[in-house]
N, C-alpha and C positions, 0 to 999 in steps of 0.2 A: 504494500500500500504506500502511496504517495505522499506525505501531509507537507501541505507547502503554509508558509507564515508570511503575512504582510500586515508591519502596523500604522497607525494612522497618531499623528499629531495633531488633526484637527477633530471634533465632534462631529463627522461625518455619518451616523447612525442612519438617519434617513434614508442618504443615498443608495448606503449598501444594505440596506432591509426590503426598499423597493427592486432592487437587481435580484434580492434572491427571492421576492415571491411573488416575479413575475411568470405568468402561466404558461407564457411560451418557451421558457426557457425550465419549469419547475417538473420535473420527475412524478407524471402520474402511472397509476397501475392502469388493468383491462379495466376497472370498472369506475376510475376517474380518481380514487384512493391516492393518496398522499401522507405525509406527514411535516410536523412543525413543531420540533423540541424547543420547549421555551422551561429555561432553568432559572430558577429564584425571577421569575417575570409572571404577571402576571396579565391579563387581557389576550383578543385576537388582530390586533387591529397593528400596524405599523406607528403611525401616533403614539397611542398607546405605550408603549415597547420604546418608542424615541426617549418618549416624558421619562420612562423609568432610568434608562441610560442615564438621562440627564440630569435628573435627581439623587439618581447615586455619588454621581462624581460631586458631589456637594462635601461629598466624606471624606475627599481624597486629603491625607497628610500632609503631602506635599506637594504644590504646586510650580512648573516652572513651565520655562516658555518650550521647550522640550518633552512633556508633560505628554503620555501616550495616552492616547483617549479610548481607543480600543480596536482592537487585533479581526483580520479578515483571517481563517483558517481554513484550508480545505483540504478535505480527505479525497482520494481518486483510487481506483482501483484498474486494472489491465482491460480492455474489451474483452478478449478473449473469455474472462470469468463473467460474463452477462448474462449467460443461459444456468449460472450457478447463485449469482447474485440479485436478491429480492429486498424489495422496502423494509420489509422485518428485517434482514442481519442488517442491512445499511443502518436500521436504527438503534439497531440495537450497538451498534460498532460505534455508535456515533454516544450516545449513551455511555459507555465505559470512557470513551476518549475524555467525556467531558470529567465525571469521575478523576479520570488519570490525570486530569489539565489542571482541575484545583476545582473543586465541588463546590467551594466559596466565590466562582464567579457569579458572573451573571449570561448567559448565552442566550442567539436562536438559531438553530441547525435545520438547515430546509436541503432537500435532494432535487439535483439538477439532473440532467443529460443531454450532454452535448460533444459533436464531434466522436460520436460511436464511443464514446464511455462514461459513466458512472461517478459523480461525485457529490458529496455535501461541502455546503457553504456552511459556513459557520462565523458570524458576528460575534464576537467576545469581547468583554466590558476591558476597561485599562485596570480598572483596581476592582478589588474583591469589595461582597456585598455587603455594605453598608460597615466594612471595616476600615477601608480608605487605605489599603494596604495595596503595593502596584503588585500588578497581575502579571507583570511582565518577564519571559522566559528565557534565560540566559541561553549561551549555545551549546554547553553543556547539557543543558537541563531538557533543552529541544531535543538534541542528541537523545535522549536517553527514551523522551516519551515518545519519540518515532519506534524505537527500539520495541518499549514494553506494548504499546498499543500492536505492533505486528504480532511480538508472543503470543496474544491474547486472541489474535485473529486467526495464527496459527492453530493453535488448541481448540478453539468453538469451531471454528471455520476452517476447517485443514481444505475442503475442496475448492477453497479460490485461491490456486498455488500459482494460477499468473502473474497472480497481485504482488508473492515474495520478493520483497529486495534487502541486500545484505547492505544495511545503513551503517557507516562508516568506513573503517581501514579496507579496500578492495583487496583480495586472497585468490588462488585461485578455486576455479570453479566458480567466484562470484561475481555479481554483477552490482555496480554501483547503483548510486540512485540517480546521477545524472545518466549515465548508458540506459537504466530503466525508461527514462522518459525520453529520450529519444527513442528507443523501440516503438515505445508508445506510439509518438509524434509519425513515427514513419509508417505503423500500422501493423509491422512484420517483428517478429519473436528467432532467434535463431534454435536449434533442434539441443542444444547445450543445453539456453537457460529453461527450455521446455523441461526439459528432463532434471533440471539442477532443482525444478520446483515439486515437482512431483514426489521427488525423491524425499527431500523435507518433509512436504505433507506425509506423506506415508511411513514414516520413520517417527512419525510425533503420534501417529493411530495406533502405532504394531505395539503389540506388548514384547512379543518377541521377537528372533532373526526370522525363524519362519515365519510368521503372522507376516512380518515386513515383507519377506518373497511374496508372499499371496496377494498382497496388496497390491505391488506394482503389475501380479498378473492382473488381476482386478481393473487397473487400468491401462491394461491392453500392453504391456510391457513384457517382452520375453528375457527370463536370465539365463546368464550361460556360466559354464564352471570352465577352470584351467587347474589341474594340478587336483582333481579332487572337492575346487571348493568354488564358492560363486565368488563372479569377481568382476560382474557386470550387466550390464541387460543391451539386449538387443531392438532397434527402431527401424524399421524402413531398411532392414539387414543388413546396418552398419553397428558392429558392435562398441560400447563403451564403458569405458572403465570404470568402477566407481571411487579409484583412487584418482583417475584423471578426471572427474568432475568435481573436484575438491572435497569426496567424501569418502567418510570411513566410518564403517560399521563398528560399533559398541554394544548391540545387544545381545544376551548371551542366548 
């Protein structure tokens, strides 16, 4: 999963409350269904939602001309996971994020789609609610909730293994998160990071080695042995290592 961060030095709430729940651009199901997490806010209305922003920042401790008034964030997931991904896990992914983000803000998380994939906006306050304490996420800190929010999507959601990206120091086998969104951007996935993700998912389901074999038969994956022992899987009858896809098995 993608989470990209951009924040605002002006009270620009308005703007960006009207961009995310406009209808042409806002994530409806077949029967017109949507959703709209509003966290420590109450009302349905943009107004509404502006005044509370607005009102909060009355609490803030310190004021300067630098002063972050509050954060655009977006989650995006691969297209590829589209025929796997629905408004429930969107919101429910969206829901823990905000949990992991600081449960003392103030948020509204609305789902888009656009350009063949899957994202939530998300509006977040500059300081927590009605503490006056800034909200604001160091790069460390971004770091780390990129991190813990994939675990977490891992675990619930191992079938949208498009979406893996290995956020930080690049190793091999993995794929950064700027290389991730250019794939995106281009539309195309190469047959590696296909398989580097699969492989994760299914390693995080298996209780055991073999449970794990069965898994990737499960997903249409052949393995093959050398010497006795498995030591790869087979695509499109090109075989691959799973020490050359920067993995090594641990399960006994």
């Amino acid at each position: 999963m993608i989470i990209k961060y951009k924040s605002f030095k002006k009270p620009q709430f308005g703007n960006l409350l009207k961009y995310m729940t406009d209808e042409k651009k806002r994530l409806f199901d077949g029967k017109g269904g949507s959703f709209a997490i509003t966290h420590n806010l109450k009302g349905l209305s943009i107004d509404i939602w502006e005044k509370q922003f607005l009102d909060n920042d009355k609490f803030r401790n310190v004021s300067r001309k630098d002063s972050i008034y509050l954060s655009h964030e977006i989650l995006s997931w691969h297209k590829d996971d589209a025929k796997e991904l629905t408004l429930e896990k969107m919101q429910e992914i969206a829901y823990e994020y905000i949990q992991q983000r600081n449960p003392n803000g103030m948020y509204v998380a609305i789902p888009h789609f656009d350009k063949d994939h899957y994202h939530i906006h998300i509006c977040a306050s500059g300081i927590e609610y009605r503490t006056g304490k800034a909200l604001r996420l160091s790069k460390a800190d971004f770091g780390n909730l990129k991190k813990d929010i994939q675990n977490y999507q891992l675990e619930k959601f191992p079938e949208l293994s498009k979406s893996v990206v290995e956020h930080g120091k690049k190793g091999k086998g993995r794929m950064t998160e700027k290389e991730f969104q250019m794939k995106r951007r281009a539309g195309k996935e190469t047959q590696k990071e296909l398989l580097t993700g699969m492989l994760k998912t299914c390693y995080k389901k298996a209780e055991s080695k073999e449970d794990f074999y069965n898994k990737l038969k499960e997903c249409g994956l052949k393995i093959y042995e050398r010497g006795g022992k498995v030591t790869g899987v087979i695509i499109d009858d090109i075989k691959h290592r799973f020490k050359g896809l920067g993995y090594e098995q641990k399960k006994s």
